[in-house]
NUVO-201587 format. One line per 10 residues: number of its first residue (from 1); their letters; for each residue y, z, x of C-alpha. Coordinates in steps of 0.05 Angstrom, whole numbers, plus 32768, in hexadecimal, padded with zeros to 4 digits. Example, Ala and Ser with C-alpha at 12.3 -4.5 7.8 and 13.67 -1.06 7.14 Angstrom:
1> AS> 7FA6/809C/80F6 ~ 7FEB/808F/8111 .
This chain:
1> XXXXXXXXXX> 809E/7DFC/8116 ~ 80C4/7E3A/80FB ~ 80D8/7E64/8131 ~ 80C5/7E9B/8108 ~ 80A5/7EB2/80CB ~ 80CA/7EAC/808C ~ 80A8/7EE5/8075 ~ 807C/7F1C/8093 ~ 8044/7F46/8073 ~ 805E/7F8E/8074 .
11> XXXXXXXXXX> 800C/7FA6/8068 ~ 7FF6/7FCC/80A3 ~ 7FB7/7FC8/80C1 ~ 7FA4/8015/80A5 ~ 7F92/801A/8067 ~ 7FB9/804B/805C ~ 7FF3/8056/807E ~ 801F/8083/807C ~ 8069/8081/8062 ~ 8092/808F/80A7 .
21> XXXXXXXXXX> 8064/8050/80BD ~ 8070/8029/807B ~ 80B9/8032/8085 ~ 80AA/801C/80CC ~ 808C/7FD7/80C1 ~ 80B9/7FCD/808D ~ 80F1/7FD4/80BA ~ 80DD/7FAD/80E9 ~ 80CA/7F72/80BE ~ 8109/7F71/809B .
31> XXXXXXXXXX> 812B/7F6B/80E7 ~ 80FC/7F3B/8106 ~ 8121/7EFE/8111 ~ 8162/7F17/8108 ~ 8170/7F45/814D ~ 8143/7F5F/8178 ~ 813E/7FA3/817F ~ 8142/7FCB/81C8 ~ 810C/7FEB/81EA ~ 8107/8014/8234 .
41> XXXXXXXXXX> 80C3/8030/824F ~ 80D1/8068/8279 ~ 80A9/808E/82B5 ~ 807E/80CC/82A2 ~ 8097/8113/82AC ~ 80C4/8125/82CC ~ 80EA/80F0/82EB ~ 8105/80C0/82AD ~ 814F/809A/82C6 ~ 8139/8066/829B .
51> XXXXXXXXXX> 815D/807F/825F ~ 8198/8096/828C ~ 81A7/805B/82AB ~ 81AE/8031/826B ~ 81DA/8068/8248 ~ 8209/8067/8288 ~ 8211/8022/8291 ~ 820C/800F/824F ~ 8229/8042/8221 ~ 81E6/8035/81F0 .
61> XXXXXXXXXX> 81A6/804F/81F4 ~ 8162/801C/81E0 ~ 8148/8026/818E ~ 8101/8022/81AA ~ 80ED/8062/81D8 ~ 80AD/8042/81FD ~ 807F/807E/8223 ~ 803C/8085/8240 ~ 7FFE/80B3/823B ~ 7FEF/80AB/8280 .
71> XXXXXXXXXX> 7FE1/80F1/8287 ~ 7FB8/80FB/824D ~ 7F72/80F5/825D ~ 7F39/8125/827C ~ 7F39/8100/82BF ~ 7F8D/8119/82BD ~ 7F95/8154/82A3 ~ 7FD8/815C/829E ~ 7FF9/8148/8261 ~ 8045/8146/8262 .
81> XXXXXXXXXX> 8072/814A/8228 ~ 806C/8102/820E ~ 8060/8119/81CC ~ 809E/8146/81C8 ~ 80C1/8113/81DF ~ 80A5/80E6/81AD ~ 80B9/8119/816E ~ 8101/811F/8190 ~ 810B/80DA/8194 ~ 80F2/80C4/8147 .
91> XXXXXXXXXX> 8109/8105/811F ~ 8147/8118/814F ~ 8162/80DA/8162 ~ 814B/80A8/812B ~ 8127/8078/8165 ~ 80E6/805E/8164 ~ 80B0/8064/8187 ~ 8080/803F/81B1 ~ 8046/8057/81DF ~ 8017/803C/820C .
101> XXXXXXXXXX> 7FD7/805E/8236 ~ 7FC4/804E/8276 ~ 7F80/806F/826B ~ 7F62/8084/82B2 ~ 7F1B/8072/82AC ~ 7EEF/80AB/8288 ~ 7ECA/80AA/82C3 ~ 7EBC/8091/830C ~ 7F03/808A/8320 ~ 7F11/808F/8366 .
111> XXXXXXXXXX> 7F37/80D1/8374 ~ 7F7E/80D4/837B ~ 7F80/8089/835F ~ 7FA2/806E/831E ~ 7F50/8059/830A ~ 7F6D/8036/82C9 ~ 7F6D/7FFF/82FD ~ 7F29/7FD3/8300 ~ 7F33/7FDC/834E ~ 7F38/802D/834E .
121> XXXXXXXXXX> 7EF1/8030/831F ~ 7EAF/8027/831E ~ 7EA7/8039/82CC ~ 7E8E/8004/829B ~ 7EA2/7FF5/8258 ~ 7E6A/7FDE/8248 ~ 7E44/8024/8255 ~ 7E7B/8044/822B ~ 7E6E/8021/81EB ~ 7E1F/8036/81F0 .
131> XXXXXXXXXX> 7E23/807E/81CB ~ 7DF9/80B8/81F5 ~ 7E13/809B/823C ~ 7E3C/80C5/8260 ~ 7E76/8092/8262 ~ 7E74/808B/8214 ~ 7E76/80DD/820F ~ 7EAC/80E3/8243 ~ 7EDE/80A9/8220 ~ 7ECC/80CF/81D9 .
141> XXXXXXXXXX> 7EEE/810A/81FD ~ 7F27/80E5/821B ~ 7F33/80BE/81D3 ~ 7F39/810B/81B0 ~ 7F6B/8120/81E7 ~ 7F97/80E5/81D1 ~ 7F87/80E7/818C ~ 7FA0/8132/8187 ~ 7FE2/8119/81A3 ~ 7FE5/80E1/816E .
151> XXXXXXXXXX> 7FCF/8115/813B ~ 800C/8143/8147 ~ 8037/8108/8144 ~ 8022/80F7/80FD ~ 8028/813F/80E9 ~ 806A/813E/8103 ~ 8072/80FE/80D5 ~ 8082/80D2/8116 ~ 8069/8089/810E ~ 8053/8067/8151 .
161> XXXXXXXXXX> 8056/8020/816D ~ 8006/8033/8185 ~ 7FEE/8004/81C2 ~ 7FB5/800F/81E0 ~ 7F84/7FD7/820C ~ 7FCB/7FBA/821E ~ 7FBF/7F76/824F ~ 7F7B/7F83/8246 ~ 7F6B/7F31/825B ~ 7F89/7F3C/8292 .
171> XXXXXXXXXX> 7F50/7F66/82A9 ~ 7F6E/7F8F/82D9 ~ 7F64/7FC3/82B2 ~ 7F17/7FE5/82A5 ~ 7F24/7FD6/8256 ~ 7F23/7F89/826D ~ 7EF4/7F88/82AC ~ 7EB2/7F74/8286 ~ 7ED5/7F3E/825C ~ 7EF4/7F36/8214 .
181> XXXXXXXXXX> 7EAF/7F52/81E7 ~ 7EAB/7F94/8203 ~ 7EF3/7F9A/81FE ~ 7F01/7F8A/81BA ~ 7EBF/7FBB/81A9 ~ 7EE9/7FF7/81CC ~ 7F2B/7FE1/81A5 ~ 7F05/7FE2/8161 ~ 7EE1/8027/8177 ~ 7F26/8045/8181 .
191> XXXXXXXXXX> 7F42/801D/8141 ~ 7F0B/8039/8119 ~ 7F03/8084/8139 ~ 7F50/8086/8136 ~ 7F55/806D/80EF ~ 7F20/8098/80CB ~ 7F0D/80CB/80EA ~ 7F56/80E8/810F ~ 7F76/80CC/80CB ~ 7FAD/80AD/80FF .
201> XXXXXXXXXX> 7FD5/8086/80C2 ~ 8012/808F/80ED ~ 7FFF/8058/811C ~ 801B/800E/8125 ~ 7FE0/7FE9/8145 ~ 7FFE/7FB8/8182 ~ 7FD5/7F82/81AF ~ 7FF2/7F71/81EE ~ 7FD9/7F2E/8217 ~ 7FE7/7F26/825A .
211> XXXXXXXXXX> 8000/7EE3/825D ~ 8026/7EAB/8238 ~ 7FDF/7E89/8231 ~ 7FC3/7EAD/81FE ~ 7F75/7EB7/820A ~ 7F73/7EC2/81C6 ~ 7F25/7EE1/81D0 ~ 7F42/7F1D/81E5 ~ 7F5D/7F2C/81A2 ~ 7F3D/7F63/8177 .
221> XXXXXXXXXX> 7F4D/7F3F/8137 ~ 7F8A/7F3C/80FF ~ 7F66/7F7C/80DC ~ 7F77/7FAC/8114 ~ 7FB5/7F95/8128 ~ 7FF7/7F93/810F ~ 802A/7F7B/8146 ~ 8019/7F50/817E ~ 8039/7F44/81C2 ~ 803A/7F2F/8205 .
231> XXXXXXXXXX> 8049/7F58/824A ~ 8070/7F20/8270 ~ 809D/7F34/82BA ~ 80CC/7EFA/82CF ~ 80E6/7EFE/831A ~ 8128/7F34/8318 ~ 8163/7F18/8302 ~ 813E/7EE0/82D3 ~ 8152/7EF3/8291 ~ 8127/7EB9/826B .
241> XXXXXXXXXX> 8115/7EBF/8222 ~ 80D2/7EB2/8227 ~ 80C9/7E81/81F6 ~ 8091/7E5E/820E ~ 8069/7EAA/8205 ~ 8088/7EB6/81BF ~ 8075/7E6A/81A5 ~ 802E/7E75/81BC ~ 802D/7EBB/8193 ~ 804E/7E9D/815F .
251> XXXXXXXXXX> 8014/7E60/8156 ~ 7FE2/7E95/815B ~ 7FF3/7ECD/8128 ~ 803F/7EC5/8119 ~ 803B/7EB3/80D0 ~ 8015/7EF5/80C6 ~ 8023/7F25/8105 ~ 806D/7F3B/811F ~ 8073/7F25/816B ~ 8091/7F50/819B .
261> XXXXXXXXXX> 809C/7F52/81E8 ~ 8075/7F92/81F6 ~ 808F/7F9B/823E ~ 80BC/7F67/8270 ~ 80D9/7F78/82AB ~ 812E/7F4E/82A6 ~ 813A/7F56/825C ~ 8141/7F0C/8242 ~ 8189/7EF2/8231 ~ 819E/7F06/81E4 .
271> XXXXXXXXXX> 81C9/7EC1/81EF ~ 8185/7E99/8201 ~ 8160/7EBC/81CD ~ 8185/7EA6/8196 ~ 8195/7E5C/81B5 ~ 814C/7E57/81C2 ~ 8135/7E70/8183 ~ 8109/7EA8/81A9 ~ 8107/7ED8/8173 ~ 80E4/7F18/818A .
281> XXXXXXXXXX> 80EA/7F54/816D ~ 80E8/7F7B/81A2 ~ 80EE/7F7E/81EB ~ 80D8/7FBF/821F ~ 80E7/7FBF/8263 ~ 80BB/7FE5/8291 ~ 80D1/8024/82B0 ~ 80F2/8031/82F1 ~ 810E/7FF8/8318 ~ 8110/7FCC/82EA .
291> XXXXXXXXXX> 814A/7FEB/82D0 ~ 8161/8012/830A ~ 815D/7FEC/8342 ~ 81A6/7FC2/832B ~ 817A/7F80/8342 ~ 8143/7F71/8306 ~ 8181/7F82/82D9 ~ 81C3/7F89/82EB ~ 81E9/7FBC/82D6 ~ 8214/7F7D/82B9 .
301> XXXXXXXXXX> 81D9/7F61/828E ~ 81CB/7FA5/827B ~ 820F/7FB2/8258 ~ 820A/7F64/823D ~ 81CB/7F71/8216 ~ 81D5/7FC0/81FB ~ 8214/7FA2/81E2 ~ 8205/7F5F/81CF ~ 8207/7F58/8175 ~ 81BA/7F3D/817E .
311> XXXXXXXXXX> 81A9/7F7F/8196 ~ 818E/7FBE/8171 ~ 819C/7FF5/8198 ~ 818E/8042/8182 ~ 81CF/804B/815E ~ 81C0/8007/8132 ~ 8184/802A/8114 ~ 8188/8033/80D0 ~ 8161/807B/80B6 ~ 8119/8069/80C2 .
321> XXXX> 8102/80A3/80A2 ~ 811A/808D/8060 ~ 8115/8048/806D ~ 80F4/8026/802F .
């Protein structure tokens, strides 16, 4: 088996997209196989070492900016500045930009709870996707919050790594508690409502799985989706390349889909990545202690992989705005 696509389909998923993301995928394709590029999730407002730490010990700072809208939503109510950040990142400092959304349930959270947990709700999917409930009103509203964030974004001509319903089959989140159908219904929804009626053609459309064994009816479908990845934590201190998770994407959509590794906890070993032929093209740690804490990655790994030749760090970028 090739241990990665000869070629990749530089189509995205929208129909049409716009240039900032064409010069995105395009990008990214051209790299995939050939480095992997860096990525660091860091903690919502106002506390954010993440970025910090790596500059300090390191000297580098991550190509891939990786943020949260957490606090976007109707049951929060307190949006921070993730999309300023987002605009200073791409059209200040030439990185790119992924981001997430822990979407606290629309409704019947429990209060003072992070209800995007199954455990911390009581709301059901599967009301939300019947128009005239409550629940399908209240997640209309929540999706327009968001999608006026995304919306400045691509008026700000800022192209975003978009994923949303991430380790969905794990289903310890609401979007997976009632199984892989009404889950996939919700993705499309947003795919759709984003798509053609917000006009989002600045979005990069990622699926996240939950595990190395793909449960591959979770997946919305190769039309609305244009990277796909897998959320994997080894034990601190295990810096393994995860090839067993990126030869299970790889069977599964790798001669048409880009495979990245969306968030990790120890970032994997450039050295094993290239010996084992683990070719992602990207890899995320999650925020806080994971690369704090001196334990899930040492300060010495750290300054190994920011300055390892396999690694695209922010100052490897090439102009992404004018990127053909």
């Amino acid at each position: 088996m090739s241990k990665y696509p000869k070629s990749i389909n530089k189509e995205l998923v929208n129909p049409d997209p716009s240039k900032e993301a064409r010069g995105v995928i395009s990008y990214l394709a051209d790299t995939y196989g050939k480095g992997i590029l860096s990525g660091q999730h860091e903690a919502e407002f106002p506390y954010r070492p993440e970025l910090d730490r790596i500059l300090e010990v390191t000297g580098k700072l991550p190509a891939i900016r990786s943020m949260d809208f957490l606090n976007y939503s109707s049951a929060m109510s307190w949006p921070d500045d993730v999309t300023e950040r987002a605009m200073d990142w791409y059209l200040n400092k030439g990185g790119l930009v992924t981001i997430c959304w822990h979407w606290y349930s629309p409704m019947g959270g429990k209060p003072v709870t992070k209800s995007f947990y199954t455990s911390q709700t009581d709301f059901d999917i599967r009301r939300l996707l019947n128009k005239g409930t409550p629940e399908h009103a209240a997640a209309m509203k929540d999706m327009e919050i968001v999608g006026r964030e995304l919306a400045r974004l691509r008026d700000a001509g800022v192209p975003v790594l978009w994923r949303p319903f991430h380790e969905a089959d794990g289903a310890w989140f609401w979007w997976g508690a009632h199984g892989p159908g009404p889950c996939k219904d919700l993705y499309r929804l947003m795919y759709e409502r984003f798509t053609y009626e917000f006009k989002l053609n600045n979005l990069i459309w990622v699926w996240t799985f939950a595990f190395n064994e793909l449960n591959t009816d979770w997946y919305p479908g190769h039309d609305c989706v244009d990277i796909i990845g897998i959320d994997k934590y080894f034990p601190a201190g295990d810096y393994n390349p995860n090839k067993e998770g990126f030869e299970a994407l790889l069977s599964f959509g790798g001669d048409i889909k880009l495979i990245a590794m969306t968030e990790n906890g120890p970032i994997p070993d450039p050295d094993l990545l290239i010996g084992e032929e683990a070719k992602w093209l990207w890899f995320c740690p999650w925020f806080g202690d994971f690369v704090t804490d001196g334990k899930c990655n040492t300060p010495d790994h750290l300054y190994k992989v920011y300055n390892h030749p396999y690694v695209i760090t922010l100052d490897k970028l090439p102009d992404l705005k004018s990127y053909e």
